[in-house]
C-alpha positions as CSV (number, residue, x, y, z in Angstrom):
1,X,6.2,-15.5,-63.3
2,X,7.1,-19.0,-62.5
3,X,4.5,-21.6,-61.7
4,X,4.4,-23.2,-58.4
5,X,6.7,-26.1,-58.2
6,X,7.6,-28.1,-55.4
7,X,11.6,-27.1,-55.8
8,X,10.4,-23.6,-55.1
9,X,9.6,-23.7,-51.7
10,X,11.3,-22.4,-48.8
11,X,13.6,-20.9,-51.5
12,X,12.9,-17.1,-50.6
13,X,11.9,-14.1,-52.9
14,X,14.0,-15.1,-55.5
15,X,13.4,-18.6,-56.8
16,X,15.2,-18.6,-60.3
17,X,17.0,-16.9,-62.5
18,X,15.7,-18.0,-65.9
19,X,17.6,-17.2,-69.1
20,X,16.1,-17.7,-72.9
21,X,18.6,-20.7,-74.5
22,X,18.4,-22.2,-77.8
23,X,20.4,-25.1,-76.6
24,X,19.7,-25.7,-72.4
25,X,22.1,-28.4,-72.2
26,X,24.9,-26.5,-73.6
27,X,24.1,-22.9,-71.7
28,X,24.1,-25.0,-68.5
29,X,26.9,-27.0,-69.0
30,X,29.2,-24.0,-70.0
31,X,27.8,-22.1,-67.0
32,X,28.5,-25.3,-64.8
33,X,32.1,-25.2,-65.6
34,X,32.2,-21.8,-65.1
35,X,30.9,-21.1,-61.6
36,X,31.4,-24.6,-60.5
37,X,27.6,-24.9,-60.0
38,X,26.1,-28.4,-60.5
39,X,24.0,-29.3,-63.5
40,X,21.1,-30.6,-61.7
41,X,18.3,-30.9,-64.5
42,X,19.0,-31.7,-68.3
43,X,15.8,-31.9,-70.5
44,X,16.2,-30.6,-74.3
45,X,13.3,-28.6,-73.2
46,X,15.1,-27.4,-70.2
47,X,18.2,-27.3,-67.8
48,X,19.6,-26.0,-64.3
49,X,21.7,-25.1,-62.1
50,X,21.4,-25.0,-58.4
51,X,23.4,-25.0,-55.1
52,X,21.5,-26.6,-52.5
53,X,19.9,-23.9,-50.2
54,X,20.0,-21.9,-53.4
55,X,18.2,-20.2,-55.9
56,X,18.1,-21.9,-59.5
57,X,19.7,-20.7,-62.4
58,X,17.3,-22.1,-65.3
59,X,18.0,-22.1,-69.1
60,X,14.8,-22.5,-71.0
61,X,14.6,-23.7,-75.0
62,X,13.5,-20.6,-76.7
63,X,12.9,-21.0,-81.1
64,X,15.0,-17.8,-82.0
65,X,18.1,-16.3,-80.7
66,X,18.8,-13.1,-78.7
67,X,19.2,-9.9,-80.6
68,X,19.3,-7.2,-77.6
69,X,21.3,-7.2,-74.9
70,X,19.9,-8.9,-72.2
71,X,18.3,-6.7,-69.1
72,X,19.3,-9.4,-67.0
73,X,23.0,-11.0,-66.7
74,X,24.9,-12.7,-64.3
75,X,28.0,-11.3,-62.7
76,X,30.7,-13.4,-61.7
77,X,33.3,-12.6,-58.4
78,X,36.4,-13.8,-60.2
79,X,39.9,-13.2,-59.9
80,X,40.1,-14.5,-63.5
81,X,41.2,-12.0,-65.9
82,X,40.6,-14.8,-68.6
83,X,36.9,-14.9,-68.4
84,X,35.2,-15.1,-71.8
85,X,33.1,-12.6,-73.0
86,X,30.3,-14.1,-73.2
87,X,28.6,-17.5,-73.4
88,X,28.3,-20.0,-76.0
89,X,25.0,-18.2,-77.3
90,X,26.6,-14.2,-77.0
91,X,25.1,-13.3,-74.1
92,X,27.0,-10.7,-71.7
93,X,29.9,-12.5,-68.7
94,X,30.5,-9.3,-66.6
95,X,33.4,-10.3,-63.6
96,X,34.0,-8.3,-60.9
């Protein structure tokens, strides 16, 4: 559960995706250029992504790296047949 935060109101039920990182800067500047979503936070600690009227997409520093497959992914509407795989840190790109 996030904590309240300013940002998060008025959002609706879903106020952020928030993804494990072991580099924020770099998750959400590879998912920046990829969905054309701004970078609108950069913290080493932290960083996100947001449209305005939007949910967040949030990339939080985490001290080990993944070694499951994530429950949670995002899915991109893409024409692109050139998508990568996935991210900078292995995690899943599914485009439909």
């Amino acid at each position: 559960m996030l904590e309240p935060r300013d940002e998060y109101r008025g959002i609706g039920p879903v106020a952020a995706a928030v993804f494990d990182a072991l580099d924020p800067r770099a998750q959400a500047e590879f998912w920046a250029e990829l969905t054309g979503l701004p970078v609108t936070r950069s913290h080493p600690q932290y960083a996100s992504l947001r449209q305005d009227g939007r949910f967040w997409v949030e990339f939080i520093r985490v001290g080990t790296p993944k070694r499951v497959r994530n429950r949670v992914h995002l899915v991109l509407a893409s024409d692109d047949t050139d998508l990568p795989h996935t991210d900078p840190e292995g995690n899943e790109i599914l485009g439909c």
